[in-house]
PDB file of N, CA, C and O in Angstrom, chain B, residues numbered from 101:
ATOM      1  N   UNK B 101       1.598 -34.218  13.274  1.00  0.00           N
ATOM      2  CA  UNK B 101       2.607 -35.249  13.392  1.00  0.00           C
ATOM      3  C   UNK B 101       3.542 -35.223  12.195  1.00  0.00           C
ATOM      4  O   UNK B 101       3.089 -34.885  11.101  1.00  0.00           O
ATOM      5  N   UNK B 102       5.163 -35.649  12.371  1.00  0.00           N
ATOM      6  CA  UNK B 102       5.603 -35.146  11.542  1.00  0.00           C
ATOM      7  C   UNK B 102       5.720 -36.691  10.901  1.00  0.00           C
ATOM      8  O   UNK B 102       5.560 -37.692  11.600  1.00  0.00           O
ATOM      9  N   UNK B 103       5.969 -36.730   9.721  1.00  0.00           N
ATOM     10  CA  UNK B 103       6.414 -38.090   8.831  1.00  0.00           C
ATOM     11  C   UNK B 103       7.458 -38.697   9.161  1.00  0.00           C
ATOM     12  O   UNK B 103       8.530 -38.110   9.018  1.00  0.00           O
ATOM     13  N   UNK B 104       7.422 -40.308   9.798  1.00  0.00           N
ATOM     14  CA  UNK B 104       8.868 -40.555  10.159  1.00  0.00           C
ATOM     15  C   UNK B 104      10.125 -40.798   9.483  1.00  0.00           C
ATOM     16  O   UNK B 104      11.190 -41.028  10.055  1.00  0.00           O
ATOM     17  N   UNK B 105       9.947 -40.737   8.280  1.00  0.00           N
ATOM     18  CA  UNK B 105      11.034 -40.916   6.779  1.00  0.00           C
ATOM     19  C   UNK B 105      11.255 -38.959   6.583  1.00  0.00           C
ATOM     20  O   UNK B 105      11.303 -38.526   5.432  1.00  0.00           O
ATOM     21  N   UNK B 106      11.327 -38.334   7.330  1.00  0.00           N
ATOM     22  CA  UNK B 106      10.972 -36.445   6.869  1.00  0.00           C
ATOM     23  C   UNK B 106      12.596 -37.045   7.244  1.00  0.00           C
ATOM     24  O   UNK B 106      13.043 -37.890   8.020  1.00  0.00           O
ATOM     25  N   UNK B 107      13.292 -35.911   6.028  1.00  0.00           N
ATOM     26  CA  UNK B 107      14.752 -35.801   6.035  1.00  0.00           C
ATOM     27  C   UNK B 107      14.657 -34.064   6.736  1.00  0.00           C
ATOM     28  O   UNK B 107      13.815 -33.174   6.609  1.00  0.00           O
ATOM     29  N   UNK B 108      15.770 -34.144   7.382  1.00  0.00           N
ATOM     30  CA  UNK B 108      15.812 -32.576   8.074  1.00  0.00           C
ATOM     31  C   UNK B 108      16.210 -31.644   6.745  1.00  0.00           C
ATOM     32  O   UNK B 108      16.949 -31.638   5.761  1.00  0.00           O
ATOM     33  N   UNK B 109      15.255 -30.917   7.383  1.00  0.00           N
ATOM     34  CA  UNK B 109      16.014 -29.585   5.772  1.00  0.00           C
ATOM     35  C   UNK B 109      16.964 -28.794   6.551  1.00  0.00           C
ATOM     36  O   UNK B 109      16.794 -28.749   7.769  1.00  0.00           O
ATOM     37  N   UNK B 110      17.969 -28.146   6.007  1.00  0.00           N
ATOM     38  CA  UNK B 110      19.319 -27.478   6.591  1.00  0.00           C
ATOM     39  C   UNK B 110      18.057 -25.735   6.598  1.00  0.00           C
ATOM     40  O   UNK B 110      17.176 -25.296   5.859  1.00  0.00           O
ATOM     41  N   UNK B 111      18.652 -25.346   7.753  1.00  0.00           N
ATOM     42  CA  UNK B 111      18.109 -24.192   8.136  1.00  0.00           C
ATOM     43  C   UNK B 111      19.311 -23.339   7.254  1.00  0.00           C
ATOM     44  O   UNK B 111      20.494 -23.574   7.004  1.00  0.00           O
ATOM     45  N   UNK B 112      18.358 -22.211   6.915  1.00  0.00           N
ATOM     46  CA  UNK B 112      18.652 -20.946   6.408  1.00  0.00           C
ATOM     47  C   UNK B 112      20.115 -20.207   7.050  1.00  0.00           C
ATOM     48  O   UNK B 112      20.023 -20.091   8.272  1.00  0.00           O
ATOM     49  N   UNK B 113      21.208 -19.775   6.583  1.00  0.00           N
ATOM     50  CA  UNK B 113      22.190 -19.405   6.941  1.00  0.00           C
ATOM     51  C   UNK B 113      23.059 -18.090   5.994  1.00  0.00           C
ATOM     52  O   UNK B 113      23.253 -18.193   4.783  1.00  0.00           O
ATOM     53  N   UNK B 114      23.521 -16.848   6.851  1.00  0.00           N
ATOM     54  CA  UNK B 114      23.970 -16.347   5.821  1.00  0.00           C
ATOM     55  C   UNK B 114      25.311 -16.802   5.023  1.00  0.00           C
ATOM     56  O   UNK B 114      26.267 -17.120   5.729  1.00  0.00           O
ATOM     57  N   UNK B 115      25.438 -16.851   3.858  1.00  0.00           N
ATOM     58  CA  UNK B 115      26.718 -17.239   3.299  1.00  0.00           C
ATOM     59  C   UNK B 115      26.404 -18.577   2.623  1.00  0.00           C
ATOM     60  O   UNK B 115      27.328 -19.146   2.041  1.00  0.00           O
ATOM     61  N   UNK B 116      25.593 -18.946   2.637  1.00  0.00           N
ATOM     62  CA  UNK B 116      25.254 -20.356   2.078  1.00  0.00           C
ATOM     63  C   UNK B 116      24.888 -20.296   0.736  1.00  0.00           C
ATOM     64  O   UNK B 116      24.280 -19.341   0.253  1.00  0.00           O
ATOM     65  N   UNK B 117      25.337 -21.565  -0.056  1.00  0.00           N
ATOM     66  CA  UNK B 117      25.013 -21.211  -1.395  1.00  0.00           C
ATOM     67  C   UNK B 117      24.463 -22.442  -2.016  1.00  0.00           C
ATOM     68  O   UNK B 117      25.196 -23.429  -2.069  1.00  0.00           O
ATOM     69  N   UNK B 118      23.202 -22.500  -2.515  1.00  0.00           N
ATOM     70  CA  UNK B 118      22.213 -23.739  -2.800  1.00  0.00           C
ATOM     71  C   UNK B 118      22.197 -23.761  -4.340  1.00  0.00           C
ATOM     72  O   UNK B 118      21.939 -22.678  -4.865  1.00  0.00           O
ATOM     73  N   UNK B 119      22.455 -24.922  -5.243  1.00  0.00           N
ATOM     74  CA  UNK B 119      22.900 -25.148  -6.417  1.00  0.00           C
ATOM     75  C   UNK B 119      21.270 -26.041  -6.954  1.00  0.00           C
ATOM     76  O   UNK B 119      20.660 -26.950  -6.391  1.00  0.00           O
ATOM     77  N   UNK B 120      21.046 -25.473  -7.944  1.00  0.00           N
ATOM     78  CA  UNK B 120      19.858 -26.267  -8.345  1.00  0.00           C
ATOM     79  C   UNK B 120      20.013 -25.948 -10.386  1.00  0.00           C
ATOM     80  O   UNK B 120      20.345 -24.948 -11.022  1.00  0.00           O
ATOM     81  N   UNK B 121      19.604 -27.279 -10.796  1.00  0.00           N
ATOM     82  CA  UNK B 121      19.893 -27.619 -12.072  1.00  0.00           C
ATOM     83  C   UNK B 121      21.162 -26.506 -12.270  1.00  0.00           C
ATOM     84  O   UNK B 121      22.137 -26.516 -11.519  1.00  0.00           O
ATOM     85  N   UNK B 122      20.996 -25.478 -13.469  1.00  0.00           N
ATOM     86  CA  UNK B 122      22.309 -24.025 -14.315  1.00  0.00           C
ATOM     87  C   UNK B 122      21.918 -23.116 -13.099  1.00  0.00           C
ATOM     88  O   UNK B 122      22.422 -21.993 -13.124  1.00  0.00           O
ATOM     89  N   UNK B 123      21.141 -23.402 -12.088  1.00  0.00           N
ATOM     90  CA  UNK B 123      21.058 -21.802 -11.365  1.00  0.00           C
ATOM     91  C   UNK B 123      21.654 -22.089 -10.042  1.00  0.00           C
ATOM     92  O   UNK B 123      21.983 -23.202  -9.633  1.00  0.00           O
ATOM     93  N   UNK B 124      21.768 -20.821  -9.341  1.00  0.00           N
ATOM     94  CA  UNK B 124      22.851 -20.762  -8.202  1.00  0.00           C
ATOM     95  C   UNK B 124      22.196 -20.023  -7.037  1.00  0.00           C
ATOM     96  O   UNK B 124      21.623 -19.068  -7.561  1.00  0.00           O
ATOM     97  N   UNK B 125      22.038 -19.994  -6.000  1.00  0.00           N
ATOM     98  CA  UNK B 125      21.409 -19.140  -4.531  1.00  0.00           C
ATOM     99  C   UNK B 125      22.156 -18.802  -3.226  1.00  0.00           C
ATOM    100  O   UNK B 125      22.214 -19.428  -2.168  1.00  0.00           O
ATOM    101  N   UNK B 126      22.755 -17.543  -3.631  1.00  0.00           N
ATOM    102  CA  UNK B 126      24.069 -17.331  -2.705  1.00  0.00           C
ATOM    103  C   UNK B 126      23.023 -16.671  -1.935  1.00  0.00           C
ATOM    104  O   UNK B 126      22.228 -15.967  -2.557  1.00  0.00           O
ATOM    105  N   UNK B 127      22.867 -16.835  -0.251  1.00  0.00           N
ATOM    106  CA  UNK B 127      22.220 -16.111   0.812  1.00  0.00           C
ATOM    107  C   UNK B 127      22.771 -15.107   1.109  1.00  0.00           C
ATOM    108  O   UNK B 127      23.792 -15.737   0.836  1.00  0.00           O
ATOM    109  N   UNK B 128      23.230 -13.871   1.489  1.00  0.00           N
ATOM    110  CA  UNK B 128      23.317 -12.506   1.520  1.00  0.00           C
ATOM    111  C   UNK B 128      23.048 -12.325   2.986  1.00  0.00           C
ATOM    112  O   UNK B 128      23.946 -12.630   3.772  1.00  0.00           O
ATOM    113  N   UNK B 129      21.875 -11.849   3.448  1.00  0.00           N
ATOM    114  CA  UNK B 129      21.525 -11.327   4.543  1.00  0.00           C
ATOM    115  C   UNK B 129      20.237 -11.994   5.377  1.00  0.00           C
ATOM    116  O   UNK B 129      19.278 -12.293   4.666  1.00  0.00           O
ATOM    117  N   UNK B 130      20.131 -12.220   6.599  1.00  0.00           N
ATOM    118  CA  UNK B 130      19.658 -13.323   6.757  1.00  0.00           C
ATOM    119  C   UNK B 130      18.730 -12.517   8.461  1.00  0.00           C
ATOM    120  O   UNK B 130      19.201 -12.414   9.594  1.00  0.00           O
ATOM    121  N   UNK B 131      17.564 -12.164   8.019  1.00  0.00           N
ATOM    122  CA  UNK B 131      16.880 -11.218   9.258  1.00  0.00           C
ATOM    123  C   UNK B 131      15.906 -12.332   9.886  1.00  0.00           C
ATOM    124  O   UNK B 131      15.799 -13.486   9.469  1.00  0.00           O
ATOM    125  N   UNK B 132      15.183 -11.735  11.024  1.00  0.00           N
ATOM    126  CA  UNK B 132      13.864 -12.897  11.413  1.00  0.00           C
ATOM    127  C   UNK B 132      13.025 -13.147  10.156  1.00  0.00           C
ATOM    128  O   UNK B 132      13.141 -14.302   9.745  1.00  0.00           O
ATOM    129  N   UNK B 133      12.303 -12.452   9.520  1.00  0.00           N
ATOM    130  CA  UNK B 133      11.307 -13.057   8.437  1.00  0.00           C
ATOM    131  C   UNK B 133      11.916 -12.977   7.196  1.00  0.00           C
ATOM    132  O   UNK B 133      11.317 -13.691   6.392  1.00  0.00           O
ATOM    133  N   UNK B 134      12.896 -12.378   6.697  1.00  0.00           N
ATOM    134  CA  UNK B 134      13.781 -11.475   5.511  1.00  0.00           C
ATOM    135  C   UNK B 134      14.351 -12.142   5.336  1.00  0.00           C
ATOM    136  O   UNK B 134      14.549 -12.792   6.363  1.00  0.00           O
ATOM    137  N   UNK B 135      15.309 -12.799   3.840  1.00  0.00           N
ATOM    138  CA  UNK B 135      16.202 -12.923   3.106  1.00  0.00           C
ATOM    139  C   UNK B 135      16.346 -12.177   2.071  1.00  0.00           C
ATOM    140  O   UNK B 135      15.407 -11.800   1.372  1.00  0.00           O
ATOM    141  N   UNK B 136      18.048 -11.783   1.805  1.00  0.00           N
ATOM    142  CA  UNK B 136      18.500 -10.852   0.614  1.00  0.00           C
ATOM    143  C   UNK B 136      19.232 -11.972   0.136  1.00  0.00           C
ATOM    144  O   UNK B 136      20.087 -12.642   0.716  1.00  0.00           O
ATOM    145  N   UNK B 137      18.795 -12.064  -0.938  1.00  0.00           N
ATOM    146  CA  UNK B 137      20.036 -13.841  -1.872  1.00  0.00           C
ATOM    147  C   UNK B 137      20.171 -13.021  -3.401  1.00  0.00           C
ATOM    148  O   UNK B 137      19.659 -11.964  -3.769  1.00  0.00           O
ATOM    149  N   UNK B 138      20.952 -13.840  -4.013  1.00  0.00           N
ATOM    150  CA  UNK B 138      21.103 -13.056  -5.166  1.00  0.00           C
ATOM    151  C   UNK B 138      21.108 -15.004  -5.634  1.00  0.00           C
ATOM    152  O   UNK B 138      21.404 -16.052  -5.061  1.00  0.00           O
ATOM    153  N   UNK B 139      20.401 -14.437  -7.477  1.00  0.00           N
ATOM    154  CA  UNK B 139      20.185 -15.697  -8.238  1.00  0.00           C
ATOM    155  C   UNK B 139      20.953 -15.268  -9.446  1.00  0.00           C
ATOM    156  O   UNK B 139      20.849 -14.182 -10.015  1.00  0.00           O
ATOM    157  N   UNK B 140      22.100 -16.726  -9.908  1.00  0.00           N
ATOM    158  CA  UNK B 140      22.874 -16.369 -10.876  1.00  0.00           C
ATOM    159  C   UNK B 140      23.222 -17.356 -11.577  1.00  0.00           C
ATOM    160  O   UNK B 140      23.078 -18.324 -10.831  1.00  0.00           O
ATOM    161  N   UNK B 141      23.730 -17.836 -12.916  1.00  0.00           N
ATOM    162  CA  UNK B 141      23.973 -18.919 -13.606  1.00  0.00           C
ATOM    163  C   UNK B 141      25.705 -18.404 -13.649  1.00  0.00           C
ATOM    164  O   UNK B 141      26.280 -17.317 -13.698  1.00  0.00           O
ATOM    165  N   UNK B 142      26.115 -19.805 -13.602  1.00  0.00           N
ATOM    166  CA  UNK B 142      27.547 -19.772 -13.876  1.00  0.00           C
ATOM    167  C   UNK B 142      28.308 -18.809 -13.344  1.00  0.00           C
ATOM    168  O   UNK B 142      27.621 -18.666 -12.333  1.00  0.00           O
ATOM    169  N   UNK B 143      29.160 -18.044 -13.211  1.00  0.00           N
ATOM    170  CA  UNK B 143      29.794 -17.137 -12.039  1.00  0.00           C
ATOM    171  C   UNK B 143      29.220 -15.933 -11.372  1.00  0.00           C
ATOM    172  O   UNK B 143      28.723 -15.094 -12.123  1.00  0.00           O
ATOM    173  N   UNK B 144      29.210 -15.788 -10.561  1.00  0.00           N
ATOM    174  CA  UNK B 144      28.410 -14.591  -9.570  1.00  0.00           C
ATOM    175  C   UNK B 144      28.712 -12.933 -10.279  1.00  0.00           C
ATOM    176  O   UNK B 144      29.847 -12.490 -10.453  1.00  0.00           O
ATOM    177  N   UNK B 145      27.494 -12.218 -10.602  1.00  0.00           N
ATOM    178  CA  UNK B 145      28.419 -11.036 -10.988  1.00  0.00           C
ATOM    179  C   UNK B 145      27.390 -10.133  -9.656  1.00  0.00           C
ATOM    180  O   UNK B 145      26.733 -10.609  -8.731  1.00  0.00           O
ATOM    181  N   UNK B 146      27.580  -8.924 -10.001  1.00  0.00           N
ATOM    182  CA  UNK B 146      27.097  -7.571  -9.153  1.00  0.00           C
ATOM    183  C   UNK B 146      25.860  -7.099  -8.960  1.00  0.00           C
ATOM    184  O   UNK B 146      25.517  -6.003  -8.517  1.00  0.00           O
ATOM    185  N   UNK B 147      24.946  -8.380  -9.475  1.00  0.00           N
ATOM    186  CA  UNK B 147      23.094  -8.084  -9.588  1.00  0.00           C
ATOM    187  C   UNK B 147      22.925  -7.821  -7.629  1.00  0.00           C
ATOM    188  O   UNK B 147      23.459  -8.320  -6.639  1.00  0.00           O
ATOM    189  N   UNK B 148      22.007  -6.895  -7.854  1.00  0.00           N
ATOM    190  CA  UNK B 148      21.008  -6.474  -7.156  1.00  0.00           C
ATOM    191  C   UNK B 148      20.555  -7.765  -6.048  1.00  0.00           C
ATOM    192  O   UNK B 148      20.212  -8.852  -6.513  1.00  0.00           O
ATOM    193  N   UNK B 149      20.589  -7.540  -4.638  1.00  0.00           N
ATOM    194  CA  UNK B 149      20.053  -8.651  -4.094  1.00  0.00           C
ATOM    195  C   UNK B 149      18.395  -8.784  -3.993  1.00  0.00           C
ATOM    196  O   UNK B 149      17.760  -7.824  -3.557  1.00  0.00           O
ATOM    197  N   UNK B 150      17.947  -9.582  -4.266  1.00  0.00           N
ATOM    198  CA  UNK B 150      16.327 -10.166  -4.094  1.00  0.00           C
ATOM    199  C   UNK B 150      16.056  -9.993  -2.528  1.00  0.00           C
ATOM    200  O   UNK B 150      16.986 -10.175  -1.743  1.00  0.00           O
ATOM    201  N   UNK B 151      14.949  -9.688  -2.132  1.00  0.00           N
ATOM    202  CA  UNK B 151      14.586 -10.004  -1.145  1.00  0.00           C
ATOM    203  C   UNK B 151      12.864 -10.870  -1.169  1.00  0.00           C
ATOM    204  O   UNK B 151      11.969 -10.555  -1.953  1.00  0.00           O
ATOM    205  N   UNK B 152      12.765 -11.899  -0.181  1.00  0.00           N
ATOM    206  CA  UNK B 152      12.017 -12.543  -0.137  1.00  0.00           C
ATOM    207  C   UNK B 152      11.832 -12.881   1.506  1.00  0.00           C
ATOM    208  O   UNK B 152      12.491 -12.473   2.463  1.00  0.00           O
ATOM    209  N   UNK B 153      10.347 -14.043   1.436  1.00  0.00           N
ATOM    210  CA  UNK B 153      10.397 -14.293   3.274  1.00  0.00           C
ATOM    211  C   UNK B 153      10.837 -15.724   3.401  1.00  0.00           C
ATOM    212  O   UNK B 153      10.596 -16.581   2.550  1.00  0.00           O
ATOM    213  N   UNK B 154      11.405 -15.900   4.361  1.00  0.00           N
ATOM    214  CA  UNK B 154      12.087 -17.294   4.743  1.00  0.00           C
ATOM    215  C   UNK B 154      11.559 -18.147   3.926  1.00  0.00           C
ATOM    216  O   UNK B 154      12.281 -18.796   3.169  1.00  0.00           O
ATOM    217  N   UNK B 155       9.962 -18.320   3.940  1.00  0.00           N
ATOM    218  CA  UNK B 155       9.280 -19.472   4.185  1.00  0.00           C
ATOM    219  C   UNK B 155       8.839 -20.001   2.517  1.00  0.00           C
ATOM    220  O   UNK B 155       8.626 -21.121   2.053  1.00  0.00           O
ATOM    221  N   UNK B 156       8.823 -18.436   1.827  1.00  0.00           N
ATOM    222  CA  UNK B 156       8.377 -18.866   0.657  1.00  0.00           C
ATOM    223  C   UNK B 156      10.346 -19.288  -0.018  1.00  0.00           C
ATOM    224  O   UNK B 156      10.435 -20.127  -0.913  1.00  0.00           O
ATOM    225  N   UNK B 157      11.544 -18.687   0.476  1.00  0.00           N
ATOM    226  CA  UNK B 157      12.218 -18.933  -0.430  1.00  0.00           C
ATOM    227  C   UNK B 157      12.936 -20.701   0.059  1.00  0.00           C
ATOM    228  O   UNK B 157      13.723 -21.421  -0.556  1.00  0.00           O
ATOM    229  N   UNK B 158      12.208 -20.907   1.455  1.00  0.00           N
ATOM    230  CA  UNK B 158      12.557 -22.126   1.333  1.00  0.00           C
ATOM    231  C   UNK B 158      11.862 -23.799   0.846  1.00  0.00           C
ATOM    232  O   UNK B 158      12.130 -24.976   0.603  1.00  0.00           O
ATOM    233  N   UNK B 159      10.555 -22.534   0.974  1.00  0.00           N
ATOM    234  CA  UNK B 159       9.595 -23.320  -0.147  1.00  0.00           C
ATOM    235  C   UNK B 159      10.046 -23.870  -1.855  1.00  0.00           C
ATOM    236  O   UNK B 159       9.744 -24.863  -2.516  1.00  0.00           O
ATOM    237  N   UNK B 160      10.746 -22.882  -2.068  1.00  0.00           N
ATOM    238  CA  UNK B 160      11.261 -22.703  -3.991  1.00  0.00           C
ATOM    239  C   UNK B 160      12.365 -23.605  -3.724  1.00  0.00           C
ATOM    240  O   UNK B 160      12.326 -24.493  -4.576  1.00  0.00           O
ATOM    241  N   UNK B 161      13.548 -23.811  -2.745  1.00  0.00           N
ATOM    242  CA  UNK B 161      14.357 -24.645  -3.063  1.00  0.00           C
ATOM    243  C   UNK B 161      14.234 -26.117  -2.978  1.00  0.00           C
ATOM    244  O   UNK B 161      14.761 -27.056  -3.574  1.00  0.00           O
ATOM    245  N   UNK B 162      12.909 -25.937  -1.550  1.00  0.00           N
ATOM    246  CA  UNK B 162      12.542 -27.503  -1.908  1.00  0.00           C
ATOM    247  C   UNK B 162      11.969 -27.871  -3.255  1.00  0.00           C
ATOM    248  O   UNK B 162      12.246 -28.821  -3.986  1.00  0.00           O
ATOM    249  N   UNK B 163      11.353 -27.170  -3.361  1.00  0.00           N
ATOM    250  CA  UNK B 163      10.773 -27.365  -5.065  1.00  0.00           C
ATOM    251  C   UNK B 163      11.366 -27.865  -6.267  1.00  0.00           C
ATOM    252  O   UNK B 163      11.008 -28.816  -6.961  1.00  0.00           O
ATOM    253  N   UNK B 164      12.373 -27.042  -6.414  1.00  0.00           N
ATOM    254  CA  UNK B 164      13.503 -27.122  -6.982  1.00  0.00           C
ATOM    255  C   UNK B 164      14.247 -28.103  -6.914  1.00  0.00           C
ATOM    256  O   UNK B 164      14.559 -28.681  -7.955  1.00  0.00           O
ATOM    257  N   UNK B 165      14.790 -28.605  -5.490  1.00  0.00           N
ATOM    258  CA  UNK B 165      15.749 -29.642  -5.264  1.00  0.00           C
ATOM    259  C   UNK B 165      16.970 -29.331  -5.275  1.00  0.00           C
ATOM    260  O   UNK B 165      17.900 -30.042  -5.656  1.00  0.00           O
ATOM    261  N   UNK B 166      17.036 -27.801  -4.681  1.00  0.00           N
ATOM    262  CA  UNK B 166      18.069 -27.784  -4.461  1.00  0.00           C
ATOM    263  C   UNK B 166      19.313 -28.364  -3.420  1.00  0.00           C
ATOM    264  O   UNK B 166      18.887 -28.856  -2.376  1.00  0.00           O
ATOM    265  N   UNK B 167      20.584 -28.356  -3.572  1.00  0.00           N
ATOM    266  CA  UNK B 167      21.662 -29.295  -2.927  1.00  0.00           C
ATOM    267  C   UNK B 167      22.276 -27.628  -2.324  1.00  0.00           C
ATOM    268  O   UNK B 167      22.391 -26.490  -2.778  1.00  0.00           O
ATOM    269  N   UNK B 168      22.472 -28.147  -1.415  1.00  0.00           N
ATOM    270  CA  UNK B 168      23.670 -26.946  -0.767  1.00  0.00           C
ATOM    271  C   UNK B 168      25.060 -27.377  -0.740  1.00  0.00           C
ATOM    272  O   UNK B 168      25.154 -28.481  -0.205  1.00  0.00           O
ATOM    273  N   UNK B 169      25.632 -27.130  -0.940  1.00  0.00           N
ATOM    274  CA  UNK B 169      26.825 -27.173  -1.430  1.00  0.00           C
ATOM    275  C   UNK B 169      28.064 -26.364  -0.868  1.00  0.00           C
ATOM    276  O   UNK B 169      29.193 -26.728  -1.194  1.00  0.00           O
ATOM    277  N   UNK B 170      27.860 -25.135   0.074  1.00  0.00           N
ATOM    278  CA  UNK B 170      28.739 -24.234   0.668  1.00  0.00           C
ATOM    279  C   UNK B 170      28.112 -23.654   2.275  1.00  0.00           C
ATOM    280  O   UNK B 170      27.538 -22.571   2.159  1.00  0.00           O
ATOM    281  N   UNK B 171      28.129 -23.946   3.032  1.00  0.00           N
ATOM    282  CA  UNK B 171      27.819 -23.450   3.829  1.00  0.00           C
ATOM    283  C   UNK B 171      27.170 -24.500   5.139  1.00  0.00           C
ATOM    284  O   UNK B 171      26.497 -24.113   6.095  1.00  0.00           O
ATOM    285  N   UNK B 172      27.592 -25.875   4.846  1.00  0.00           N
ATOM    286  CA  UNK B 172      26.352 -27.161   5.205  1.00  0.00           C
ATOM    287  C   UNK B 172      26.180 -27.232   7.161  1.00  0.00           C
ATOM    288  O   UNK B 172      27.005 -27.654   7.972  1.00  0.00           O
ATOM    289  N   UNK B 173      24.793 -26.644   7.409  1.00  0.00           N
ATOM    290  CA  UNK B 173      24.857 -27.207   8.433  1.00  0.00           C
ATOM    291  C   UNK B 173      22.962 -27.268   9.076  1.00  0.00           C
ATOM    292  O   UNK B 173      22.098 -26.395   9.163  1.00  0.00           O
ATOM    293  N   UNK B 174      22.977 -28.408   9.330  1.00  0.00           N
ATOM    294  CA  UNK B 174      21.709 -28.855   9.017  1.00  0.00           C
ATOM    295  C   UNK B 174      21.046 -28.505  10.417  1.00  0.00           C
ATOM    296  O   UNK B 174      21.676 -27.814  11.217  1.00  0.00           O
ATOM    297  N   UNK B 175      19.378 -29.128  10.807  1.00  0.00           N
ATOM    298  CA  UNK B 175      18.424 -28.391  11.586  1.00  0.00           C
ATOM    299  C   UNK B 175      18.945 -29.543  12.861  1.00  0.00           C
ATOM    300  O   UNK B 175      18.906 -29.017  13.973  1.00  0.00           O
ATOM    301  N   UNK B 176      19.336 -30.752  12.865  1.00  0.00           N
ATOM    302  CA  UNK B 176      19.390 -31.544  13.671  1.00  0.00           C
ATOM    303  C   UNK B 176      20.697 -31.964  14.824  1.00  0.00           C
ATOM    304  O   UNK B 176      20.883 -32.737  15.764  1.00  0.00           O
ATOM    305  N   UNK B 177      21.607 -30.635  13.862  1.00  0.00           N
ATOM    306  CA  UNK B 177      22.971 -30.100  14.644  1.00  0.00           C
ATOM    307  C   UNK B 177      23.336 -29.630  15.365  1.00  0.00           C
ATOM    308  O   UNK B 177      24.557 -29.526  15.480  1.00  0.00           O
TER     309      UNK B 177
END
């Protein structure tokens, strides 16, 4: 059962960019289990994209608290 106060978390999207405290999470490439995001402070440069699985990198932003900020479109849309 889900909690009736549960705020929808915005589903995973490519191009989206999630802002948490000095760090930054621009999404890249966006497969069934796969994400390629790149992590950066203050302006984006040419690093290497990360890859990770959905579940753990949407695990870290809840964690985090991260805000999305570019890309907004949520699970209940």
């Amino acid at each position: 059962m889900k909690p009736q106060n549960a705020i929808a978390w915005p589903l995973l999207e490519d191009g989206q960019v999630w802002q948490m405290n000095e760090t930054t999470c621009r999404i890249g490439q966006l497969g069934k289990k796969l994400v390629h995001y790149i992590l950066f402070k203050g302006q984006p440069t040419q690093n290497a994209p990360l890859v990770t699985n959905k579940e753990v990198l949407t695990k870290y932003l809840q964690e985090m608290k991260a805000v999305l900020v570019q890309g907004q479109k949520f699970a209940g849309s």
